[in-house]
N, CA, C and O of each residue as an XYZ file, in Angstrom:
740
protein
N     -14.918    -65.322     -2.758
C     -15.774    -64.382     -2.055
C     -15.963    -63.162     -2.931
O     -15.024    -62.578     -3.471
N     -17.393    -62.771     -3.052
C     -17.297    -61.403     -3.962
C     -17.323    -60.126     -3.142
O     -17.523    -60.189     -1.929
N     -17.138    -59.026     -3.732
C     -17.342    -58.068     -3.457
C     -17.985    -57.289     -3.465
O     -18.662    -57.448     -4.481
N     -18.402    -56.129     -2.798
C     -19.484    -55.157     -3.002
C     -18.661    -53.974     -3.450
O     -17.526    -53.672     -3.081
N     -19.493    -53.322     -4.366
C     -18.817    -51.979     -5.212
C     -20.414    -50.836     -5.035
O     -21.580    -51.082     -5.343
N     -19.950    -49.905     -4.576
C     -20.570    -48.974     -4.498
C     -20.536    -48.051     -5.684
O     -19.356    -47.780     -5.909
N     -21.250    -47.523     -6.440
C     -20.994    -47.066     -7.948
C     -21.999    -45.899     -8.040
O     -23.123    -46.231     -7.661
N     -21.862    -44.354     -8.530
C     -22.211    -43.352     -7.914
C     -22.018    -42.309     -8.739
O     -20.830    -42.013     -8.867
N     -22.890    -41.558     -9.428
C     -22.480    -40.029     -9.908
C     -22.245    -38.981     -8.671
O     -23.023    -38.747     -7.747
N     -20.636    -38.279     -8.974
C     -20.832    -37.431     -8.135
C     -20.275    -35.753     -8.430
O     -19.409    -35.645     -9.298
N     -20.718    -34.551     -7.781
C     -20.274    -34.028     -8.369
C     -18.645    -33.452     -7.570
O     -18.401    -34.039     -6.516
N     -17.575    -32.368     -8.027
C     -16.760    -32.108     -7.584
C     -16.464    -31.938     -6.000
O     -15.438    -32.148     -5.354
N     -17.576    -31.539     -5.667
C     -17.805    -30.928     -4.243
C     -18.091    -32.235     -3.335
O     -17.776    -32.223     -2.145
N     -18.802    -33.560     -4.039
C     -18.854    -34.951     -3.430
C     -20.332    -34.724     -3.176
O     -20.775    -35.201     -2.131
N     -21.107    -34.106     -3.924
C     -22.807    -34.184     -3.743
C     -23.302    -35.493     -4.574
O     -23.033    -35.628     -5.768
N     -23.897    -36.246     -3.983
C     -24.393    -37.157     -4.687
C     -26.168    -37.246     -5.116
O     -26.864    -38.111     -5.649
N     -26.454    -35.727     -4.507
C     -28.307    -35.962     -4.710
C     -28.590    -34.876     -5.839
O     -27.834    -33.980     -6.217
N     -29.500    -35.095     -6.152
C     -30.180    -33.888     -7.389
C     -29.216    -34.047     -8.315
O     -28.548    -33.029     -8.497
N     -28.897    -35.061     -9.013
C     -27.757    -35.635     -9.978
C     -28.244    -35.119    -11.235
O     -27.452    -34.547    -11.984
N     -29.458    -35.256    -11.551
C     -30.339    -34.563    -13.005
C     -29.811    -33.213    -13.313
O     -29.467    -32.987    -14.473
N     -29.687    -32.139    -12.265
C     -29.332    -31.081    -12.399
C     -27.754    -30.887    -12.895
O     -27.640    -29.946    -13.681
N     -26.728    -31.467    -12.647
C     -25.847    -31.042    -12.942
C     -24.803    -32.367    -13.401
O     -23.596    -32.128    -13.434
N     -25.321    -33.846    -13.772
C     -24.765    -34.732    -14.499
C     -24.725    -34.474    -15.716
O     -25.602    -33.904    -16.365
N     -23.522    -34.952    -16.160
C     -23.086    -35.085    -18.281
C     -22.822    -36.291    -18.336
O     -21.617    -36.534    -18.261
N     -23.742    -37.481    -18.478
C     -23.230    -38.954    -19.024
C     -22.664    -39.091    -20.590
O     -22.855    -38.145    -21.354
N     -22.090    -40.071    -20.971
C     -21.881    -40.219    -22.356
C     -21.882    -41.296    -23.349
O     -22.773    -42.086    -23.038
N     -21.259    -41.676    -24.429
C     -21.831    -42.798    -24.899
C     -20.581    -43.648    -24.352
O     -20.760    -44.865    -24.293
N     -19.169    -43.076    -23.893
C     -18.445    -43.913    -23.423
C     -18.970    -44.507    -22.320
O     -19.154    -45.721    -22.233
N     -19.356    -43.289    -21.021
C     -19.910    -43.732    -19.950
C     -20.357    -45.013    -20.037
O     -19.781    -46.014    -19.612
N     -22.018    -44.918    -20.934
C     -22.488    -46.282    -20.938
C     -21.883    -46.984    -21.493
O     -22.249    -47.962    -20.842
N     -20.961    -47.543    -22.455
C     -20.045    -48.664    -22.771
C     -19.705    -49.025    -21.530
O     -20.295    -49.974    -21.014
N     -18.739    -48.363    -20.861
C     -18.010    -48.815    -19.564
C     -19.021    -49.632    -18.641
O     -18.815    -50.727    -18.118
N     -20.564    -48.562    -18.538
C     -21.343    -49.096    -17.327
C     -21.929    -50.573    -17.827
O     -22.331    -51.391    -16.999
N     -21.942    -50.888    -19.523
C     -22.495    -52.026    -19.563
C     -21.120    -52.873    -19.800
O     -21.438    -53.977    -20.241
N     -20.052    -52.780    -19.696
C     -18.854    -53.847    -19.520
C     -19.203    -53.969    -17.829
O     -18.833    -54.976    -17.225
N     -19.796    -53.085    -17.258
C     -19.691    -52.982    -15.542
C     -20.387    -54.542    -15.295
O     -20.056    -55.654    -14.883
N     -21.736    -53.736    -15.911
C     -22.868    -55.281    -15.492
C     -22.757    -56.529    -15.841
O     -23.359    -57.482    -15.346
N     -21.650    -56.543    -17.073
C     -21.638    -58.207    -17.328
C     -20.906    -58.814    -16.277
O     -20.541    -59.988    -16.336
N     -20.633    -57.927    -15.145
C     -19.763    -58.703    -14.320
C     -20.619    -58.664    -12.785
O     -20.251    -59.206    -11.743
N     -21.647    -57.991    -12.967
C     -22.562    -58.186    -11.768
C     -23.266    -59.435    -11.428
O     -23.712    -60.133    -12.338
N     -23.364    -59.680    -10.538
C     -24.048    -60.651     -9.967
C     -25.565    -60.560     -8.857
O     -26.399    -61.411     -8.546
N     -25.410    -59.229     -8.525
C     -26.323    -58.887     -7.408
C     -26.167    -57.171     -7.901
O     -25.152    -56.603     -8.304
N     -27.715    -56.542     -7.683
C     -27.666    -54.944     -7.777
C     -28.890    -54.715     -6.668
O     -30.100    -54.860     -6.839
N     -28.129    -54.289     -5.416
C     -29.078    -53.295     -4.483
C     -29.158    -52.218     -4.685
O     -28.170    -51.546     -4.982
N     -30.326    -51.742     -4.588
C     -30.795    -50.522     -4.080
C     -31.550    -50.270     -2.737
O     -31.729    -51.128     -1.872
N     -32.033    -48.765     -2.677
C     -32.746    -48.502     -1.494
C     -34.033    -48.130     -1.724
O     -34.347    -47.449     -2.701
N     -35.306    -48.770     -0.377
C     -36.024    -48.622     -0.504
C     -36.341    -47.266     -1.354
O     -36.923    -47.365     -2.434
N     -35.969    -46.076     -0.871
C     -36.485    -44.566     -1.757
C     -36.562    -44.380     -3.301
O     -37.414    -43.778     -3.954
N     -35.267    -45.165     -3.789
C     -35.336    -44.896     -5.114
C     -35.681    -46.042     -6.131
O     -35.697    -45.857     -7.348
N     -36.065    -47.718     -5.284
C     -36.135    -48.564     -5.983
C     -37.409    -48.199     -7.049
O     -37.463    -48.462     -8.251
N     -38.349    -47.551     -6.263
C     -39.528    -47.324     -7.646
C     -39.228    -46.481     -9.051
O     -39.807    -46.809    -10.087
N     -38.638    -45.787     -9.030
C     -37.934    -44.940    -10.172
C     -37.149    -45.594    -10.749
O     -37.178    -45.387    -11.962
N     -36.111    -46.641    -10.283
C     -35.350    -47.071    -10.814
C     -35.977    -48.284    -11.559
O     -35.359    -48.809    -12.485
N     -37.113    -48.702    -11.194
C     -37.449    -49.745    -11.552
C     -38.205    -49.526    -13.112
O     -37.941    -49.910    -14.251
N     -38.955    -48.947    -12.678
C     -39.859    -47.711    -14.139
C     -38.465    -47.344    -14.917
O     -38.371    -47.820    -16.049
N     -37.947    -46.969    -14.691
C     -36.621    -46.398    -15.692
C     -35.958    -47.356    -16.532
O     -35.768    -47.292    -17.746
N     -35.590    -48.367    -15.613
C     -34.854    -49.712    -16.572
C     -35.512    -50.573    -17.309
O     -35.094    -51.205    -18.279
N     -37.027    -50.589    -16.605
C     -38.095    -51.576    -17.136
C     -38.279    -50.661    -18.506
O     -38.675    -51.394    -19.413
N     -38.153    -49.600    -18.840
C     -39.023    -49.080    -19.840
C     -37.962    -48.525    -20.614
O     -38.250    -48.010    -21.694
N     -36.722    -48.552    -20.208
C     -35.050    -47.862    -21.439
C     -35.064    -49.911    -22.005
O     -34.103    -50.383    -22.613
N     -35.835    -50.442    -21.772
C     -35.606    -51.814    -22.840
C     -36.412    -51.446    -23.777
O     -36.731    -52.552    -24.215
N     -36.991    -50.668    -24.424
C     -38.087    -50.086    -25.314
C     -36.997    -49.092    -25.736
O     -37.572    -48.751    -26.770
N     -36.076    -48.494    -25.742
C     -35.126    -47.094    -25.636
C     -34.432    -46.915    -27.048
O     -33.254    -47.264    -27.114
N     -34.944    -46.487    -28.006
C     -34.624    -45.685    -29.133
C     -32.872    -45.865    -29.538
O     -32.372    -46.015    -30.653
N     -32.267    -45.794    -28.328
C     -30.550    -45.878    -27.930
C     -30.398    -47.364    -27.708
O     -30.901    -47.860    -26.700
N     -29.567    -48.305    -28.806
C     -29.356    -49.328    -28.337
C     -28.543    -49.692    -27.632
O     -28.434    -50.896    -27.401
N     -27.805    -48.871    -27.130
C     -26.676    -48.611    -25.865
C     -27.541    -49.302    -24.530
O     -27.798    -50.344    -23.928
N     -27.756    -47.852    -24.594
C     -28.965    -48.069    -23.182
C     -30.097    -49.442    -23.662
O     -29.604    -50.427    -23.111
N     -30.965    -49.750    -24.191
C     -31.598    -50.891    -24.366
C     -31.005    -52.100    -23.823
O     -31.589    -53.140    -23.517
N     -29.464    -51.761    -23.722
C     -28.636    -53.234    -23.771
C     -28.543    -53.388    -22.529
O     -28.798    -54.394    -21.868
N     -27.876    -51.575    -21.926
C     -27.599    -51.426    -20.477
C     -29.088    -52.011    -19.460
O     -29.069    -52.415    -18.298
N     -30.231    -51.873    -20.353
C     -31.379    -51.958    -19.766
C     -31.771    -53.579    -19.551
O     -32.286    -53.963    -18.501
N     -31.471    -54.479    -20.660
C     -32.005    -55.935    -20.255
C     -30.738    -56.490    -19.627
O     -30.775    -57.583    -19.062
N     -29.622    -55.783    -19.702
C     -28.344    -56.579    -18.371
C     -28.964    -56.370    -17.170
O     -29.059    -57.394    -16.493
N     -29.676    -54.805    -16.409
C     -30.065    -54.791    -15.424
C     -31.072    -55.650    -15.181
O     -31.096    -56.457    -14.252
N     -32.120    -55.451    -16.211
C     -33.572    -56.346    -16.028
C     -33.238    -57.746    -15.850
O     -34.233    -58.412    -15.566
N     -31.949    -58.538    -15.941
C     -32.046    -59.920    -15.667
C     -31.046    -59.910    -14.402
O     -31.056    -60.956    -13.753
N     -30.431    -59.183    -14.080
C     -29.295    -59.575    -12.950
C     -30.252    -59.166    -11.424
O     -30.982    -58.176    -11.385
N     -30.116    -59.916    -10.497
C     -31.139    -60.029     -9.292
C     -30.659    -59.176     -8.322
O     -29.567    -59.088     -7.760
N     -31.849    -58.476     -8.225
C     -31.661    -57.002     -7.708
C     -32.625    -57.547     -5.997
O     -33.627    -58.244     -5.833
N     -31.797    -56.887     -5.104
C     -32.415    -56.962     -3.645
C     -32.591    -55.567     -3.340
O     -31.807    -54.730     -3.788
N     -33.863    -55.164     -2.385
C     -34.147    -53.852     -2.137
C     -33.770    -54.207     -0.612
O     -33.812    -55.343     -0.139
N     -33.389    -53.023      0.083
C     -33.211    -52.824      1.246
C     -34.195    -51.970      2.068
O     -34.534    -50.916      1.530
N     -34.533    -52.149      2.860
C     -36.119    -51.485      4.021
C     -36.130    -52.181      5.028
O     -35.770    -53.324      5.308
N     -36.834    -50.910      5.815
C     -37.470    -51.343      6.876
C     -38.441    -51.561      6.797
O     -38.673    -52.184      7.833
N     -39.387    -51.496      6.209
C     -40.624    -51.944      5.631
C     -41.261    -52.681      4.485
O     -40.583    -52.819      3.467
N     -41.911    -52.943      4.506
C     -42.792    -53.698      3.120
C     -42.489    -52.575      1.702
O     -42.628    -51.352      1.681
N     -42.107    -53.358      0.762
C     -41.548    -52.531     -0.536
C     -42.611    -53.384     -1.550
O     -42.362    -54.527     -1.932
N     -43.728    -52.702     -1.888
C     -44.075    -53.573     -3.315
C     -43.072    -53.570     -4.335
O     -42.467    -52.542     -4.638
N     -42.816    -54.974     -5.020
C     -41.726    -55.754     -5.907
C     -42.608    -54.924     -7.436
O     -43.792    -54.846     -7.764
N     -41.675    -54.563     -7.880
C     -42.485    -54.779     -9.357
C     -41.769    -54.802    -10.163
O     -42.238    -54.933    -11.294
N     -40.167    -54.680     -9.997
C     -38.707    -55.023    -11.314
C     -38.891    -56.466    -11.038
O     -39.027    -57.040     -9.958
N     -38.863    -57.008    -12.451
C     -38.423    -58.269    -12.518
C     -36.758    -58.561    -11.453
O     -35.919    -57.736    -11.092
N     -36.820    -59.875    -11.253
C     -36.208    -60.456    -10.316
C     -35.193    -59.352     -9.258
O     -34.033    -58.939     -9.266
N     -36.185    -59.224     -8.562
C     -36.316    -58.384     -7.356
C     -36.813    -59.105     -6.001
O     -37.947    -59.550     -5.820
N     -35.518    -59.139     -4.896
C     -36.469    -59.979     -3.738
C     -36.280    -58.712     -2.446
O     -35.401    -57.934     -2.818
N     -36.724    -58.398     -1.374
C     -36.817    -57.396     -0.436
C     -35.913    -57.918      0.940
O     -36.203    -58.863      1.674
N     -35.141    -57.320      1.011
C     -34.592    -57.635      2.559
C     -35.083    -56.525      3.307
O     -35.030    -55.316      3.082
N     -35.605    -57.231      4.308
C     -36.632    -56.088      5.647
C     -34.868    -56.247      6.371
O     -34.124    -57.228      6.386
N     -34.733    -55.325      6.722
C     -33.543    -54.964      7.779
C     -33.768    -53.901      9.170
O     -34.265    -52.777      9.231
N     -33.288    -54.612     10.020
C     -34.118    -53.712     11.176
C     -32.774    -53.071     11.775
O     -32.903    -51.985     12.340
N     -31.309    -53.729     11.693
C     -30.691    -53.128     12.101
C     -29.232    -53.270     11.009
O     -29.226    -54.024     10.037
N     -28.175    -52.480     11.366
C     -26.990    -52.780     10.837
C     -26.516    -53.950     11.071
O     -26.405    -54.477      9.964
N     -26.096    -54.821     12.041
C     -25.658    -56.114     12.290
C     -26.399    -57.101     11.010
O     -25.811    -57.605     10.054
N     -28.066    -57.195     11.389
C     -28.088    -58.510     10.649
C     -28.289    -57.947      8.975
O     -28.642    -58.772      8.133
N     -27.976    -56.138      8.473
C     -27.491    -56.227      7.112
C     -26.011    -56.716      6.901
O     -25.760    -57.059      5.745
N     -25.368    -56.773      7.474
C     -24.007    -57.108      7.697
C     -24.240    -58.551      7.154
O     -23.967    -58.917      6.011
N     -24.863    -59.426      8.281
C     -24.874    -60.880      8.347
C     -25.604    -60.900      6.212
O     -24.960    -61.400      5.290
N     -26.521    -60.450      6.114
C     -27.278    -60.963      4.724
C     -26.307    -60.441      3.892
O     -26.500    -60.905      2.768
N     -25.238    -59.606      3.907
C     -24.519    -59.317      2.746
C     -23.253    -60.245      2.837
O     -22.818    -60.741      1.798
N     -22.610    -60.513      4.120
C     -21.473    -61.432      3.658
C     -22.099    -63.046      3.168
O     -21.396    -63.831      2.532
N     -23.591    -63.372      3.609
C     -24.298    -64.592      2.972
C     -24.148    -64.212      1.288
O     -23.429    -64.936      0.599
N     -24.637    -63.411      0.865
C     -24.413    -63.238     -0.876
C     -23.342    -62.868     -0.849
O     -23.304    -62.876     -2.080
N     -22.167    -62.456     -0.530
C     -21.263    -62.123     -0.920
C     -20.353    -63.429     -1.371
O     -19.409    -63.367     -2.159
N     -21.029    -65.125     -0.438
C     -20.285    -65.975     -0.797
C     -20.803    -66.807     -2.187
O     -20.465    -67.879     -2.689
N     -21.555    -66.019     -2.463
C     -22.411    -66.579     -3.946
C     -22.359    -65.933     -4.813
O     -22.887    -66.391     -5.827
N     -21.757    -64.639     -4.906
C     -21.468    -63.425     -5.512
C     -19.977    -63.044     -6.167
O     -19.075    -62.615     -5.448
N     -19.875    -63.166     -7.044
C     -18.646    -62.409     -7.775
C     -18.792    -60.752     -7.538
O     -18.007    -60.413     -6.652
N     -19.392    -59.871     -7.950
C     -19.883    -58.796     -7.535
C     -21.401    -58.102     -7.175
O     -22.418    -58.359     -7.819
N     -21.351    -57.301     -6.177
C     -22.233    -56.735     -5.619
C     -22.457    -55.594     -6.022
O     -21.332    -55.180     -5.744
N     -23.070    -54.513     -6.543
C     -23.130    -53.538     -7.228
C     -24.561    -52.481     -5.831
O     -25.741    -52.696     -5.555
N     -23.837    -51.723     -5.496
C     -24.717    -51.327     -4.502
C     -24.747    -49.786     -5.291
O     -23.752    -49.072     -5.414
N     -26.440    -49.374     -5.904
C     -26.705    -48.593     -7.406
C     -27.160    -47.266     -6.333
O     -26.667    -46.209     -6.726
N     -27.907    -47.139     -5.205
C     -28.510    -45.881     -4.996
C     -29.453    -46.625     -3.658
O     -29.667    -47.826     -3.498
N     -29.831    -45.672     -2.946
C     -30.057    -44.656     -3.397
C     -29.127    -43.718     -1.624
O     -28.581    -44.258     -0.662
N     -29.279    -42.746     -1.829
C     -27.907    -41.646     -1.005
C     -27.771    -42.346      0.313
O     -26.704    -42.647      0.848
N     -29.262    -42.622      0.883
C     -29.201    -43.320      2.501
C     -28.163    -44.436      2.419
O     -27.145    -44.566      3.098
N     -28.622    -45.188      1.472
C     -27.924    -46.434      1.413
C     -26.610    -46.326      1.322
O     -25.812    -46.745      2.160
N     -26.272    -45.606      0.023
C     -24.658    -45.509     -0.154
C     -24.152    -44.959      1.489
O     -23.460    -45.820      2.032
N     -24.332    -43.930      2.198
C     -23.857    -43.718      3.578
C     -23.810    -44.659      4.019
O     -22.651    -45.026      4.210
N     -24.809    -45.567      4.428
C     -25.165    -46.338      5.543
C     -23.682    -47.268      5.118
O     -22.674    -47.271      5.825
N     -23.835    -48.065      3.750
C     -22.479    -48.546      3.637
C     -21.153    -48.572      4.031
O     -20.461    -49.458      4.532
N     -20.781    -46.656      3.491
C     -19.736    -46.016      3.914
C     -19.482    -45.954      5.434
O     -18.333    -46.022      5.872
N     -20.509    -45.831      6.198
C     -20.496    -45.210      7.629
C     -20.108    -46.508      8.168
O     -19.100    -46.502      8.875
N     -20.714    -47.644      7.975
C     -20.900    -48.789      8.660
C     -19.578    -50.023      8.087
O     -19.362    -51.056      8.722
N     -19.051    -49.766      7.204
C     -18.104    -50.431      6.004
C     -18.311    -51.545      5.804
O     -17.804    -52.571      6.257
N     -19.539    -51.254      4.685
C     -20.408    -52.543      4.539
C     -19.594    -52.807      2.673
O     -20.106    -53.304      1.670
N     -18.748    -52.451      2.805
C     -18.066    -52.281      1.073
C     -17.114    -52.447      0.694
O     -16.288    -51.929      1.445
N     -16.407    -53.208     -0.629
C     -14.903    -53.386     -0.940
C     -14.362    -52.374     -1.833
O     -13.217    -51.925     -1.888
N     -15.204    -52.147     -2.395
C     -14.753    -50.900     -3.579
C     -15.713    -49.897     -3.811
O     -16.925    -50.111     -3.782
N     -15.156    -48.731     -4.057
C     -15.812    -47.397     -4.815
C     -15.880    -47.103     -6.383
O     -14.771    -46.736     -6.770
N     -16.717    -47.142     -7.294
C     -16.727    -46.688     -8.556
C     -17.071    -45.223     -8.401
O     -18.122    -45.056     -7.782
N     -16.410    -44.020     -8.834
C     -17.274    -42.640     -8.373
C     -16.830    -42.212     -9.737
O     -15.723    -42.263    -10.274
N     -18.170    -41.710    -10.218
C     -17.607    -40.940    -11.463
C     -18.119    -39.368    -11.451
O     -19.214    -38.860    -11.692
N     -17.168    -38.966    -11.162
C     -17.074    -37.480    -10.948
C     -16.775    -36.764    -11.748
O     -15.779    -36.687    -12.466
N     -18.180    -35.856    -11.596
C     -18.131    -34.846    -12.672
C     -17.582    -33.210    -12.724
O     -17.499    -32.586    -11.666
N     -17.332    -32.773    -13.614
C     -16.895    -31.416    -13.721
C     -17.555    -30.070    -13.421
O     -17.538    -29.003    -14.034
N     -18.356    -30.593    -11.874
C     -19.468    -29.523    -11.938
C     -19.443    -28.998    -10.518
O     -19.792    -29.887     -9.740
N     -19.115    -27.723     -9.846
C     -19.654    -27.331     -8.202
C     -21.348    -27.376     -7.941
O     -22.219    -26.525     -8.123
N     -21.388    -28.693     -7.457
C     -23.097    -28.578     -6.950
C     -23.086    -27.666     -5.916
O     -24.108    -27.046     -6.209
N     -22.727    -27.212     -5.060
C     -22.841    -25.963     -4.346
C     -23.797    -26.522     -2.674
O     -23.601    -26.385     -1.467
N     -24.736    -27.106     -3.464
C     -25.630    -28.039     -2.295
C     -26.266    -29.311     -2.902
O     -26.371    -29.737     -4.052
N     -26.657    -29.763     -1.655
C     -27.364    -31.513     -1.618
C     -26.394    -32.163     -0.671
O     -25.459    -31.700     -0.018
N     -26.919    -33.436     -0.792
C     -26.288    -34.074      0.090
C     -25.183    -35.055     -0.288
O     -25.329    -35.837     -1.228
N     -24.055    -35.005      0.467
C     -22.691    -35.224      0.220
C     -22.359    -36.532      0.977
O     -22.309    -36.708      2.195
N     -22.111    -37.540     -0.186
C     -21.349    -38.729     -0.016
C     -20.782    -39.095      1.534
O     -21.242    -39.789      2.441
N     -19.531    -38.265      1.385
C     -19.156    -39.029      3.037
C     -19.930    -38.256      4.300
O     -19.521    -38.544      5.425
N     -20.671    -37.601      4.223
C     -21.081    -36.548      5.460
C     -21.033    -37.962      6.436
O     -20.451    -37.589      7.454
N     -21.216    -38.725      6.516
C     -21.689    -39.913      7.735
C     -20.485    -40.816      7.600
O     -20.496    -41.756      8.394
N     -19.525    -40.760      6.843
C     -18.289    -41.613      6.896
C     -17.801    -42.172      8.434
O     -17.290    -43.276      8.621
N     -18.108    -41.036      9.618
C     -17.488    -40.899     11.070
C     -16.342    -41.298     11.410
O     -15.990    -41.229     12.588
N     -15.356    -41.905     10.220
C     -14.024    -42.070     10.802
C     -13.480    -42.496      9.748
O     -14.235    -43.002      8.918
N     -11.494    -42.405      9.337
C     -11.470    -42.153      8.969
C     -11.283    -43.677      7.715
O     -11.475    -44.822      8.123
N     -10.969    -43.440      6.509
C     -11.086    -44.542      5.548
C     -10.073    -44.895      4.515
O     -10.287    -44.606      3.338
N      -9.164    -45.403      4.822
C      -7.777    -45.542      3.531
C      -8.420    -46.440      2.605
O      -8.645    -47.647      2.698
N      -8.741    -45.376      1.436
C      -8.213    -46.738     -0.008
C      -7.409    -46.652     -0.753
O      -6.548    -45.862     -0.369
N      -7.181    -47.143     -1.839
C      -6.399    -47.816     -2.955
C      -6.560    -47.166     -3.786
O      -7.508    -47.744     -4.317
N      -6.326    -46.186     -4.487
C      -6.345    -46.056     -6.071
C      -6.090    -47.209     -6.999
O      -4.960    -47.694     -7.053
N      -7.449    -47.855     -8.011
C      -7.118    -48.881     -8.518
C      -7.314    -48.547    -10.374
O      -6.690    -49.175    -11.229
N      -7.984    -47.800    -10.573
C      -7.875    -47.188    -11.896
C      -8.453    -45.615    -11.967
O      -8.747    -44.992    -10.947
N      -8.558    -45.128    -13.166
C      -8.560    -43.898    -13.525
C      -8.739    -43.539    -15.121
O      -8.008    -43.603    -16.109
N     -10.086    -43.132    -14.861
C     -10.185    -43.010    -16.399
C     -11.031    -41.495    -16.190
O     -11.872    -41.106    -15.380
N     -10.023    -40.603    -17.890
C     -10.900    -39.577    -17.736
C     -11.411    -39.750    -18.848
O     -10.712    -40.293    -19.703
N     -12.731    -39.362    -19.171
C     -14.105    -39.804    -20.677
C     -13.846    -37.927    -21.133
O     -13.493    -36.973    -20.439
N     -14.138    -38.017    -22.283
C     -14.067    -36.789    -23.205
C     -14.973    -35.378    -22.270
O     -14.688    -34.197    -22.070
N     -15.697    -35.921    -22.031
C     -16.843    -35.020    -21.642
C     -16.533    -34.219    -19.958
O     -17.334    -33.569    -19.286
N     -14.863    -34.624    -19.599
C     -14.414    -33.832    -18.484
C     -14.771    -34.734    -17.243
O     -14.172    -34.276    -16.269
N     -15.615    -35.986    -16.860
C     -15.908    -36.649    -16.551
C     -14.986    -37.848    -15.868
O     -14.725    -38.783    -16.624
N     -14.485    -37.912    -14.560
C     -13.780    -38.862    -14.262
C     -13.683    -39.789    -13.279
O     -13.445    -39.553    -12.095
N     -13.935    -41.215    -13.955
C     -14.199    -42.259    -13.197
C     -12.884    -42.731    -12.606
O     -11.861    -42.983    -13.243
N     -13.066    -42.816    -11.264
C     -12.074    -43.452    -10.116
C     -12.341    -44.856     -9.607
O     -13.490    -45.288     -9.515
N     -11.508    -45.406     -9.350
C     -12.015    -46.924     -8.871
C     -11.081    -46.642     -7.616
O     -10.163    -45.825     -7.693
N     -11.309    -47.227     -6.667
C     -10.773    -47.171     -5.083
C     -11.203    -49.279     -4.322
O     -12.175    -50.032     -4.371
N     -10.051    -49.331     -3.849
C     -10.285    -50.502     -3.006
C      -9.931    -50.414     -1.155
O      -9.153    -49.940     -0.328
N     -10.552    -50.842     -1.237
C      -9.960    -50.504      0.785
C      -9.061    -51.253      0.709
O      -8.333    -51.444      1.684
């Protein structure tokens, strides 16, 4: 049975929106994030941010950085599902849409891939990551937290509603002050 991993820039304070403003990625970062994907099997996102994300990865395979280029055709081939309540025009390569009307039957479509799935990589976007958290639609946390007081935006657990024991399962701090946590329920 695989798992779902929720994976997330965040900053000290646990803001996870307006990430441009106050993220420091690095060249370790991406090493790590592309050892991440050779082990993905499935990458959701949410309807809001699938169009950006899609333009972004489709076009860092063109990317000057052969880091990122690499990070870019692991994403472009591993099969990405969007989540909505509505009609999402597809335009990342292998991309299929789950219309979801309620929490229950996302429940039901994720433990179906989860039995075909080594890992689940659930990428963005903020609704989604909550809805996860709130609803405990998830086996693990990747959070890589940065060295910064966002002060405002919107914050990771605000919708948690009760409470959540995990695991400390690794710990890495990257040069750049930057530190990735792994957590298991």
């Amino acid at each position: 049975m695989g798992e779902i991993v929720l994976t997330m820039q965040m900053s000290l304070d646990g803001v996870v929106s307006e990430e441009h403003k106050w993220m420091t990625l690095s060249e370790e970062i991406f090493e790590d994030y592309l050892e991440y994907y050779k082990t993905v099997d499935t990458i959701i996102v949410g309807r809001n941010t699938y169009a950006s994300l899609a333009d972004h990865w489709q076009q860092a395979e063109n990317s000057s950085n052969s880091l990122e280029r690499a990070i870019a055709q692991k994403m472009n081939e591993i099969p990405k599902v969007v989540i909505s309540h509505s009609h999402v025009a597809l335009s990342w390569r292998n991309s299929e849409l789950w219309l979801v009307h309620d929490n229950p039957s996302l429940a039901e479509k994720l433990e179906a891939r989860k039995k075909e799935a080594r890992r689940i990589s659930v990428e963005s976007g903020i609704r989604t990551w909550q809805s996860f958290i709130e609803h405990d639609l998830y086996d693990e946390l990747w959070l890589l937290v940065h060295p910064v007081i966002a002060a405002a935006g919107e914050r990771l657990f605000a919708l948690a509603g009760q409470q959540q024991s995990l695991r400390l399962t690794g710990a890495k701090t990257y040069s750049n002050g930057v530190v990735g946590l792994h957590y298991k329920k």
